[in-house]
N, C-alpha and C positions, 0 to 999 in steps of 0.2 A: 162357362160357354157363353160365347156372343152372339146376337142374333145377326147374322150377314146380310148386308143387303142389297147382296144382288139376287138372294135367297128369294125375297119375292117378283125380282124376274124372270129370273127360271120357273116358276109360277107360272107365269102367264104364257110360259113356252112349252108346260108338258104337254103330251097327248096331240101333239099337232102336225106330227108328220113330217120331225126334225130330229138329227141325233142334236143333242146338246154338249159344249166342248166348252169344259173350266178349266182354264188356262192359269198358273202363277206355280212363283218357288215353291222347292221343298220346305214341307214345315210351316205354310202359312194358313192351313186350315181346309184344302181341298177338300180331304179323306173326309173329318168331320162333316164339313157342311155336306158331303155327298150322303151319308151316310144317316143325314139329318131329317134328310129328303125322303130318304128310303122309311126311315122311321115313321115320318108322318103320314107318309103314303101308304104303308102298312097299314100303320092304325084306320087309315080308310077304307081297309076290303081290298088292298091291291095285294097283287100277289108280287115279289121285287126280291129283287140277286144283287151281289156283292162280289165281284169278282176282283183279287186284285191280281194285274196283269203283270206283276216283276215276277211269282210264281211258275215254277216248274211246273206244277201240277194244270194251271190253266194254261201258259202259253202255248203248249204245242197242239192242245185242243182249241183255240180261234185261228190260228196260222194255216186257213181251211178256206178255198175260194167253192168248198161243198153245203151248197143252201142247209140240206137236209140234216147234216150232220152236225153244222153250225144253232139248227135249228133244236138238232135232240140236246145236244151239250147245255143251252139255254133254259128250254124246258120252261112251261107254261107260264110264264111272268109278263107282267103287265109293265113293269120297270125293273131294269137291268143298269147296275155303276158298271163299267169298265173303268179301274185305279188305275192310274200309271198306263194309262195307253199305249205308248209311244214306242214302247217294250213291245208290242204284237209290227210281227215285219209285213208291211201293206196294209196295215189299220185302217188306212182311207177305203180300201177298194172293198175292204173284208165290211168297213161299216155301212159302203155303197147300196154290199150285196144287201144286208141285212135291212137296210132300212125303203129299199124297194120291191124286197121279196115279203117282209114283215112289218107294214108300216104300223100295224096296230102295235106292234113294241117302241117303248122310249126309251133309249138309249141316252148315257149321260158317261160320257168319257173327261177323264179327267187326264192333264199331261202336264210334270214339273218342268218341260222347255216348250215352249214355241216352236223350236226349227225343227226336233225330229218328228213333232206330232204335225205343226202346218205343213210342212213340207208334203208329209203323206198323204195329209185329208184333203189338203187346197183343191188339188184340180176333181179328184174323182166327187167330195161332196158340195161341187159346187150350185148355190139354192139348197141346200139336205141340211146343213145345219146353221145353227145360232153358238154364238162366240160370248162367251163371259171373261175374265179376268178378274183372276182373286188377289189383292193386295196383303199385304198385313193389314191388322186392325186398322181401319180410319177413326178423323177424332167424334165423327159423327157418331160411329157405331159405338165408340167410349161413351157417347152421351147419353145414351139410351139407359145406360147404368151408375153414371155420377153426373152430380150438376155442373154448373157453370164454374162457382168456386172451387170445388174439389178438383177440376178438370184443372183448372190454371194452376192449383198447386201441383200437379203432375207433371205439366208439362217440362220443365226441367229437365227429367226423370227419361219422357218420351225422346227429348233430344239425344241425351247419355244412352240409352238402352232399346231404342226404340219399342216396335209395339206387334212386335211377333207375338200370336196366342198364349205359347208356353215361357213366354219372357216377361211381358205384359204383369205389373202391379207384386212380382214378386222379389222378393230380398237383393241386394247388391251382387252379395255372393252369391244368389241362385243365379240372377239376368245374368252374371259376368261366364258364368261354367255353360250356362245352354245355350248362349252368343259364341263360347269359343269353339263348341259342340257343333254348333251346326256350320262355323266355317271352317271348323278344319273334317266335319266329314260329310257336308252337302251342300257347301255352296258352289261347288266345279267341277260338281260328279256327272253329271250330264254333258259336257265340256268335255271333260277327259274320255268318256266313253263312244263320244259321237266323233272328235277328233284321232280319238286312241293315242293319243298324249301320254305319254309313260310319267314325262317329268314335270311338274305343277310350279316349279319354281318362278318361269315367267309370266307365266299367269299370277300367281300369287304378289309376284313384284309390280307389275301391271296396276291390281286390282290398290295394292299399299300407296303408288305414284297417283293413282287418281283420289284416292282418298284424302290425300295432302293436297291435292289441287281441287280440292270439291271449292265450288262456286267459281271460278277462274277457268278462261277459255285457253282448252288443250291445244297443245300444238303436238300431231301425231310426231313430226320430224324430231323433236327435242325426245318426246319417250324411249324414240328409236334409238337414239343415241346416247342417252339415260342405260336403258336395258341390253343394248347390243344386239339388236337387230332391225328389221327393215321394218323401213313405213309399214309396208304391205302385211306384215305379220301383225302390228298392232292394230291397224284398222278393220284386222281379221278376228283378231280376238278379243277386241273391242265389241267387235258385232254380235257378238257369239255370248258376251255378256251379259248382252242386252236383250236376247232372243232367251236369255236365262233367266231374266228378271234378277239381276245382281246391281243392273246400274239402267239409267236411261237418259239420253240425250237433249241437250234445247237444240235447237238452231237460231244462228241469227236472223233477225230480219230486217229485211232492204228493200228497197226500190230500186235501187242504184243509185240513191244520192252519194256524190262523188267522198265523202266524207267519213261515209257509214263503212261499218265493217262487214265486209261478206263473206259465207260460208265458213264463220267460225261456227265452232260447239262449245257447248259446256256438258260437262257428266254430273250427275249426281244419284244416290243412291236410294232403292228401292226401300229397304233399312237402314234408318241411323245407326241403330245398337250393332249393324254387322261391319258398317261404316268403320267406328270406333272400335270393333273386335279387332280388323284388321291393322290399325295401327297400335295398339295396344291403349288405346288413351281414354279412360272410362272417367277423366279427372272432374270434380265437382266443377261448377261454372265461374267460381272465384279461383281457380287454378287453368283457366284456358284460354289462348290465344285466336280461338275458332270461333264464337259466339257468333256471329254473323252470317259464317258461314253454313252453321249447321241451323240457323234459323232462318236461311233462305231454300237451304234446300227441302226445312219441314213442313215451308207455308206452298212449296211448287208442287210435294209430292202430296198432300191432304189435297190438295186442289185438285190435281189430275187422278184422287181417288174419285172427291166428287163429282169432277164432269164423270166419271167412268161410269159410276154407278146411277149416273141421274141421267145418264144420255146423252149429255151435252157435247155436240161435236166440234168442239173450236179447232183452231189451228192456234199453236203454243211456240211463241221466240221469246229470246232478249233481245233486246236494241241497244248498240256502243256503237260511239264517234270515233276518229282516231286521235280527236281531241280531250275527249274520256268522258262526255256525258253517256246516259246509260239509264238503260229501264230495267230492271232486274225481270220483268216477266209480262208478257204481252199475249192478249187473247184476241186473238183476229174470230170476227162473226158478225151476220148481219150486215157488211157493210163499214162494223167498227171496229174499230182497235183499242181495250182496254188493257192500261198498263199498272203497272202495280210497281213501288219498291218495299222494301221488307227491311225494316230496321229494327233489331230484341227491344232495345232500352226505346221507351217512348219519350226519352229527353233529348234522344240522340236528334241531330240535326238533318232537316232534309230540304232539299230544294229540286223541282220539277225539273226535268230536262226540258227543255225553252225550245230548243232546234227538235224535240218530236213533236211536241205539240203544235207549232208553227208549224210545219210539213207535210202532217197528215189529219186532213182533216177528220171529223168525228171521233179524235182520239182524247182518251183522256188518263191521268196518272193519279193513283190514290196510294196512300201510306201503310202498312199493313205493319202493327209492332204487335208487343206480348197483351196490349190495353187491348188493343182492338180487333183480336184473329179473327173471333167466333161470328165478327160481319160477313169474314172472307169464306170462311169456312166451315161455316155452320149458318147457311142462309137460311133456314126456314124459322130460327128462333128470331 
């Protein structure tokens, strides 16, 4: 077990007069770290409940807009999980009820999508709760358990299998059977149930085209035409991906210089190791044509674990000319724009985009390869 850490900001958020709402995939460690919580909390004199909400036996006892009855079913706890939220119908208003009729309880809802559980809570707890996001492991959180060298021997490993909990440091054959495990029975169980999608095939086809175009800006109309069917259905189920935590978007960024490219995307993937499930390609690093690709989308996603978990609000693009210079990742804050590019091999060649720097001022572009991650993403060592 890893110590998580957004684990010590929910810390600083019990007992306050907030439900609390942990957001991320199936299988990246909710349940546990909820459960972690409740542990701890126990052992302090709290009294604390465990309810998980995909259960027959709980859900039609919360699907109750009745204080009182809401109130017996709960029963004298100091701290209450709600698992799998998103399962109880009106979870927002039912948590509304709860946490303005009873604010001396803390409530800690947990939901494996975004869109059925935001959707419900947005308007009725608006100010009522605090928002977390749970990723897979980050490499920060590996480091708290191996050093710096052991880490760089892994990292390989991390690209191939990524760093799902129950994936994370175990055998070829175990990562390769619990990566094929969880995408063919949870990676678009939320998807199919929220859309009632009977057939998974173009979802599945979707998810295999983006995974061949990881690092390369999508063009919806080509998928369309790739999979046979409309814009509108991919940009739909695209979305719907992303509110799943399966994939997440850049955007580019512009001012409008006439040159620059506007309003493209790129995708890439929440998981490498589900990444690589889905195209079958688990191949050693001297067998792959991807190297690049999957070590730009490892240095974007450790990154946007650590602004997550550390607070950090930036605003996140890539920047391309139509003449093909290009910043693989830009952090607008402050005033500035830092840019990053990301190349594995540190003999590989690299040269500054000239036309971003000249253009905007206070920007600057730094190198990120396999010698140098742990400045980018491991700032505190």
């Amino acid at each position: 077990m890893f110590e998580r850490i957004i684990k010590q900001n929910i810390y600083k958020t019990l007992y306050k007069g907030k439900v609390i709402i942990i957001y991320g995939a199936r299988r990246v460690g909710k349940t546990t770290l909820a459960k972690q919580i409740l542990k701890e909390q126990e052992e302090q004199g709290k009294k604390v409940s465990y309810l998980n909400c995909e259960s027959l036996n709980v859900k039609p006892k919360l699907e109750t807009t009745n204080e009182i009855l809401l109130k017996d079913f709960l029963g004298d706890n100091d701290l209450i999980v709600l698992d799998e939220a998103q399962n109880i119908n009106k979870i927002g208003h039912i948590l509304k009820l709860l946490i303005d009729t009873y604010p001396e309880i803390q409530i800690i809802a947990t939901g494996s999508s975004s869109f059925d559980l935001a959707n419900q809570i947005g308007e009725p707890l608006v100010g009522r709760s605090r928002e977390f996001k749970l990723y897979p492991l980050s490499v920060e959180e590996l480091k708290s358990r191996f050093n710096l060298f052991d880490l760089n021997g892994k990292m390989i490993n991390i690209m191939r299998f990524g760093t799902y909990p129950s994936v994370f440091n175990q055998s070829e054959e175990e990562s390769k059977d619990e990566l094929y495990d969880i995408a063919s029975k949870y990676l678009y169980k939320d998807i199919l149930a929220f859309e009632n999608i009977k057939n998974s095939g173009i979802l599945l086809n979707l998810l295999k085209h983006l995974a061949l175009q990881l690092g390369n800006e999508v063009s919806y109309n080509e998928i369309a035409q790739t999979l046979g069917v409309s814009k509108g259905t991919v940009k739909k189920y695209i979305d719907l991906l992303e509110k799943c935590f399966i994939v997440f978007s850049l955007g580019s960024f512009s001012r409008n210089l006439r040159k620059e490219l506007g309003k493209s995307k790129k995708i890439y993937f929440y998981d490498l190791g589900i990444r690589n499930a889905l195209i079958e390609n688990f191949n050693s690093f001297d067998a792959r044509n991807d190297i690049g690709s999957l070590w730009e989308n490892f240095c974007i996603l450790e990154r946007m674990k650590y602004n997550h978990n550390h607070k950090k609000h930036y605003n996140q693009y890539f920047w391309r000319t139509y003449s093909g210079q290009e910043v693989d990742y830009i952090e607008e804050h402050s005033g500035k724009l830092d840019g990053y590019e990301f190349k594995y091999n540190p003999k590989a060649k690299f040269k500054k985009a000239a036309k971003f720097l000249e253009t905007y001022e206070n920007s600057t572009i730094e190198l990120v390869n396999s010698e140098n991650w742990h400045k980018f993403l491991l700032l505190k060592i």
